[in-house]
C-alpha positions as CSV (number, residue, x, y, z in Angstrom):
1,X,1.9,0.7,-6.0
2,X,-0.3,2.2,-3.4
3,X,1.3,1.5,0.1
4,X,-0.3,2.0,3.6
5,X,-0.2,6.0,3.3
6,X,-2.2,5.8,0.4
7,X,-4.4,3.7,1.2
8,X,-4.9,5.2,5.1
9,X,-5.9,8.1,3.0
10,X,-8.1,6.3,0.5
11,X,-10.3,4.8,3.7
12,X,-10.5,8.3,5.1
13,X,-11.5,9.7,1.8
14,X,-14.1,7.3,1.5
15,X,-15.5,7.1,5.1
16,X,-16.9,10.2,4.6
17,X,-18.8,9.6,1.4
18,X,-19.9,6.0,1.7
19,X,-21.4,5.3,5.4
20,X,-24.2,5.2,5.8
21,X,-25.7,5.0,2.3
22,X,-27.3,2.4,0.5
23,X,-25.6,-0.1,-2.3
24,X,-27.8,0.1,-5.1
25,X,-25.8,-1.6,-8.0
26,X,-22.5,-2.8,-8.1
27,X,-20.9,-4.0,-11.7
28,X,-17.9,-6.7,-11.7
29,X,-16.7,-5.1,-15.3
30,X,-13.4,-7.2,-14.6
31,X,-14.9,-10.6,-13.6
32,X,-11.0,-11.4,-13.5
33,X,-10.6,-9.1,-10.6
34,X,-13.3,-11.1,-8.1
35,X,-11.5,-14.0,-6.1
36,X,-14.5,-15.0,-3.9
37,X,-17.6,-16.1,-5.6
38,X,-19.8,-17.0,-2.7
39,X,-21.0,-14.5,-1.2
40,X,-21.4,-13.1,-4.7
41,X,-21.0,-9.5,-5.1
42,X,-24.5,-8.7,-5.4
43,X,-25.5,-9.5,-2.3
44,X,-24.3,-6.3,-1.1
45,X,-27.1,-4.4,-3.5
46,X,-29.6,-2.7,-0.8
47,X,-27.0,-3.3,2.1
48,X,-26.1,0.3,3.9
49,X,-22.4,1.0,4.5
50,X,-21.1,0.9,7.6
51,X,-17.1,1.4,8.3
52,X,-14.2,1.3,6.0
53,X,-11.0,0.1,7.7
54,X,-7.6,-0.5,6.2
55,X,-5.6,-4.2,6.9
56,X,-2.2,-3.7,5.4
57,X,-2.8,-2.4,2.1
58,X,-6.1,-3.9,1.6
59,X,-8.9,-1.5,1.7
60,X,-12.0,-3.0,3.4
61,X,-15.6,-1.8,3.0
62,X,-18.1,-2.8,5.6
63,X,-21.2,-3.4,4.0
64,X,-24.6,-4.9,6.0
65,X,-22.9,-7.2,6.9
66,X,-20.7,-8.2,4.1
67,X,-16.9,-6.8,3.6
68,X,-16.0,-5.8,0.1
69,X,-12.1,-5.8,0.7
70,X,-10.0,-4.7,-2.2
71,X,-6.0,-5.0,-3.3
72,X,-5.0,-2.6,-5.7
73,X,-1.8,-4.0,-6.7
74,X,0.8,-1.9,-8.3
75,X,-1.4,-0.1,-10.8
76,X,-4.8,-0.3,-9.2
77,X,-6.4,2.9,-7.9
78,X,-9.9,3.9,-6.4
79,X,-11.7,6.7,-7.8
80,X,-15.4,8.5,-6.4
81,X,-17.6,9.8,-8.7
82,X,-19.8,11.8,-7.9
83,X,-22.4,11.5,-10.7
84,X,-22.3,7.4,-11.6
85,X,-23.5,6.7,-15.1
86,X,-27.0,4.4,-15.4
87,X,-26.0,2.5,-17.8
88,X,-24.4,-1.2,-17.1
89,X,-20.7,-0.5,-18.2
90,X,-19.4,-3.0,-21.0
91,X,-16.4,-5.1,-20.4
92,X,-13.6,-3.9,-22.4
93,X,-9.6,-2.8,-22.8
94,X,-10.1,0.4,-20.4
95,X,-8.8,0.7,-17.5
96,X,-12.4,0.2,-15.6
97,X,-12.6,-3.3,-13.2
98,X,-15.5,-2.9,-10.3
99,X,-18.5,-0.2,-10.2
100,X,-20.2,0.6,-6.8
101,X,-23.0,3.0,-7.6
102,X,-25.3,4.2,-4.3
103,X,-28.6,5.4,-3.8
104,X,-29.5,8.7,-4.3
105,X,-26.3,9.6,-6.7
106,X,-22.4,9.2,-6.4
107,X,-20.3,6.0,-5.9
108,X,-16.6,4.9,-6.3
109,X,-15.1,2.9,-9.2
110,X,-11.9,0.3,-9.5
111,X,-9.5,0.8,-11.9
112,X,-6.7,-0.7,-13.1
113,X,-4.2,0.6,-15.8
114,X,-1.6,-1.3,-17.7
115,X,-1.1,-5.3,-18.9
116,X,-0.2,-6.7,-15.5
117,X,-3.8,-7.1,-13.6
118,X,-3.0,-7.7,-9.7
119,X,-5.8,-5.8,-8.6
120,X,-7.9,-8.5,-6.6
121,X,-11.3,-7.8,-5.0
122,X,-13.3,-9.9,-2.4
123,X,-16.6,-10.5,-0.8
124,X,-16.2,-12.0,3.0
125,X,-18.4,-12.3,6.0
126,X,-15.2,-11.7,7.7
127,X,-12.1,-10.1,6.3
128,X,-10.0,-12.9,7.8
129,X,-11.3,-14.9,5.4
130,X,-8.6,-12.7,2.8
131,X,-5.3,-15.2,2.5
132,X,-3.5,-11.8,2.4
133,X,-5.5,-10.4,5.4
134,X,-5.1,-13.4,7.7
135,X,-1.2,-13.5,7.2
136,X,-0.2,-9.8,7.8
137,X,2.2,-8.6,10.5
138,X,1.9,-5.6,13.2
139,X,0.6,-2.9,11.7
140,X,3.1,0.1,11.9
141,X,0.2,2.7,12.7
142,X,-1.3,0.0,15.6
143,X,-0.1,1.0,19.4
144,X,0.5,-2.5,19.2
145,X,3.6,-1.7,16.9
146,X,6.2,-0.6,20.0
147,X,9.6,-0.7,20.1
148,X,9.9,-3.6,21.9
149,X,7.5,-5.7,19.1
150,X,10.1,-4.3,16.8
151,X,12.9,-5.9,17.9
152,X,11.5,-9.3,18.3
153,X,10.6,-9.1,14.7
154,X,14.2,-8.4,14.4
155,X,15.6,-10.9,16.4
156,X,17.4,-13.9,14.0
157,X,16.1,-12.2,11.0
158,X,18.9,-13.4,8.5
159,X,17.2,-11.7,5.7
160,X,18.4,-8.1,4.6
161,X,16.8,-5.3,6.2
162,X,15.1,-4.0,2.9
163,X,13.2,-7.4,2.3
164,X,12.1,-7.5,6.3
165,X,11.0,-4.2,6.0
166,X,8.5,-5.3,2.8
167,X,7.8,-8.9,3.7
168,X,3.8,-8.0,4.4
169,X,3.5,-10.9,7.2
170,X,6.3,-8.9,9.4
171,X,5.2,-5.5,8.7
172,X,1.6,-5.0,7.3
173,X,1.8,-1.7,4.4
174,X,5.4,-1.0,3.7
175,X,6.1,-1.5,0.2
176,X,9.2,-1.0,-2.0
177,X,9.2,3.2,-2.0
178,X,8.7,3.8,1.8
179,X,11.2,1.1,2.9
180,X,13.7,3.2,0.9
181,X,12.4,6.3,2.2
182,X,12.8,5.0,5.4
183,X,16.6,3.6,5.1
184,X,17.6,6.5,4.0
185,X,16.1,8.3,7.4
186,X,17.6,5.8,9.0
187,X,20.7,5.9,7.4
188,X,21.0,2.2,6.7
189,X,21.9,0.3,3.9
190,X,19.4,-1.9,2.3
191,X,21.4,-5.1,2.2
192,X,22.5,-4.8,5.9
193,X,21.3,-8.1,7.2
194,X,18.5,-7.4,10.0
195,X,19.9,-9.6,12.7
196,X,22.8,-7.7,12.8
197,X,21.4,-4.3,13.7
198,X,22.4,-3.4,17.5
199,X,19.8,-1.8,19.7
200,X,20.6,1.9,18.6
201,X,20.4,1.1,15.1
202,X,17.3,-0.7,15.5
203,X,15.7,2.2,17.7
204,X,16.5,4.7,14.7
205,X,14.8,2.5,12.1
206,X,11.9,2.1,14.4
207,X,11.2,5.9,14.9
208,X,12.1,6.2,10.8
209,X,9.0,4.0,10.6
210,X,6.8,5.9,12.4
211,X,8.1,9.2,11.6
212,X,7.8,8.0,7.2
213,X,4.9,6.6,7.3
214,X,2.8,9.6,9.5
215,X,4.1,12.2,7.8
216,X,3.3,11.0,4.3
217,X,-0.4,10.1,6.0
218,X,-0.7,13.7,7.3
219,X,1.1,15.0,3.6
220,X,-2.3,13.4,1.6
221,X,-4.8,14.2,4.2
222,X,-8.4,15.9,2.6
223,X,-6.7,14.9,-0.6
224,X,-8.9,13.8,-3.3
225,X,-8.1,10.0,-4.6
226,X,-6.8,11.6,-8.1
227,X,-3.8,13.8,-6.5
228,X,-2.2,11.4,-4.0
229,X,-0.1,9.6,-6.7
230,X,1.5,13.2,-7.3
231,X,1.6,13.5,-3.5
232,X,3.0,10.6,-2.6
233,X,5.6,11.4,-5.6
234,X,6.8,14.7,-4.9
235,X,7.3,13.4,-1.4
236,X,10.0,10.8,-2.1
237,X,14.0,12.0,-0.9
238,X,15.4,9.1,-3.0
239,X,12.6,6.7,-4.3
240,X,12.6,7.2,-8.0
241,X,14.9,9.8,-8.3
242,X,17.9,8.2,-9.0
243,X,20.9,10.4,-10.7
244,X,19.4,13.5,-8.7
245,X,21.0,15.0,-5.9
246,X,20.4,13.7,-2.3
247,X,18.3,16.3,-0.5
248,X,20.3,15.8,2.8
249,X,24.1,15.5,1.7
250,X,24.0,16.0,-2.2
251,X,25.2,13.0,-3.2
252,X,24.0,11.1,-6.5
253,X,21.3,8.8,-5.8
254,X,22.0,5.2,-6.5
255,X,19.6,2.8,-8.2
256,X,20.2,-1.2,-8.4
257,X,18.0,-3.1,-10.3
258,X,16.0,-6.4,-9.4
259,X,13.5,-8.5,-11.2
260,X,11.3,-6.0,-12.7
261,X,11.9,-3.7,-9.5
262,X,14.0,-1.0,-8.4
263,X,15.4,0.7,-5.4
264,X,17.2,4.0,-4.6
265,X,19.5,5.2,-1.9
266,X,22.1,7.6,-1.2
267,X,25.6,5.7,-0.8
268,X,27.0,9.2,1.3
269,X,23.9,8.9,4.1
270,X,23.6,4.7,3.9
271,X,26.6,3.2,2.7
272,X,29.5,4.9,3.8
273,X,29.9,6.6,0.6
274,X,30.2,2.7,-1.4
275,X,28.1,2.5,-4.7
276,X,26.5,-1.2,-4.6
277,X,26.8,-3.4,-7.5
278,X,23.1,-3.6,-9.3
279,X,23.8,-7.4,-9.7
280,X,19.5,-7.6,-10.3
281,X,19.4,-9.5,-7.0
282,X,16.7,-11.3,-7.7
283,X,16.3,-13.2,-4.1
284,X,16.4,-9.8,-2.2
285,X,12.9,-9.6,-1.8
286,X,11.9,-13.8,-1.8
């Protein structure tokens, strides 16, 4: 799933190809993927491009006006083109869900591989308007996000830190493979209940945040759309590389297994050397 690094670089990517030119056609191949129908998509045909911001890890164009603000879900992606085909594409089994084609040549494309469509695109006046805009927390990159902010957020949290650290109304962009990249930085277990943290352990997961999150945005910066998946991969010290070797202590890295997700952490560097019980804990994340 693309998580706030990914899509921080995504916006960047596509500021400087998109502002300032001209919508000339845009084709909902996926009608399944619109979730607004008024304005209706078209309406941003002969609108110019102004910004394109990120809220969490929804990507938001600005167009004339009008915000086309996309999720990508776990298997959605953005790709640019820079040579758009003519033709009206045709509604099928690829992987094609949303085509934004500009004047004068190039545009961007959604896409979305695999059975499970999440991917979810909207038309707003205001990107409030989103559900999943309107609800999100502090946004780790924001000034607003100090230490101080942190630890109200923490304060009589009686959920486990792993499942604070994804809940997208506490903290806006964190998903399941940076909050175990982070843990592990911070040493923490992921089932340590979050009210429980004292100050110092707090402060360390707050500059693991920060220090995650900006290095994996500086990692994929000038990256092209099609290599940050392989970026954001090779990056990971114990996200999906369970049975390796920990790159800090050289311990075997854990897995346990919940619903159809998994995470990964080191039991020498977060659990004082304990291997948790993969019990599918289904209400870690609820």
């Amino acid at each position: 799933m693309p998580e706030l690094p990914e899509v921080e670089s995504l916006v960047r990517y596509l500021r400087g190809r998109v502002v300032g030119r001209t919508v000339e056609r845009v084709f909902p191949v996926a009608v399944s993927v619109l979730k607004t129908y008024e304005p209706a998509v078209t309406e941003l045909e002969g609108r110019v491009c102004g910004g394109v911001v990120r809220w969490g890890k929804f990507l938001d164009v600005e167009v004339g006006g009008l915000h086309l603000v996309m999720h990508l879900g776990r298997s959605g992606w953005v790709r640019w083109r820079e040579e758009v085909p003519e033709g009206v594409p045709r509604p099928g089994k690829g992987p094609l869900a949303l085509r934004v084609r500009l004047v004068a040549g190039g545009g961007f494309e959604v896409t979305e591989a695999g059975a499970r469509k999440q991917v979810a695109v909207y038309v707003v006046r205001d990107p409030q308007e989103v559900p999943g805009v309107a609800r999100l927390g502090l946004d780790p990159l924001d000034e607003a996000f100090t230490r101080e902010a942190f630890a109200a957020v923490l304060a009589g949290e009686r959920r486990q830190i792993k499942g604070v650290l994804r809940d997208q109304g506490v903290l806006a962009g964190i998903g399941n493979a940076y909050s175990d990249e982070i843990l592990h930085i911070a040493r923490m277990s992921p089932f340590r209940a979050a009210a429980s943290l004292s100050e110092e352990e707090a402060g360390l997961l707050y500059a693991a945040i920060g220090t995650t999150l900006r290095d994996a945005v500086a990692r994929s910066g000038g990256l092209e759309p099609g290599k940050l998946k392989a970026e954001k991969k090779s990056g990971m010290r114990v996200h999906g590389r369970a049975g390796q070797a920990c790159p800090v202590c050289g311990d075997v890295v854990r897995e346990v297994v919940y619903r159809d997700r998994s995470m990964q952490y080191c039991p020498t560097c977060q659990t004082g050397g304990k291997v948790l019980a993969d019990r599918r804990m289904s209400r870690l994340l609820k």
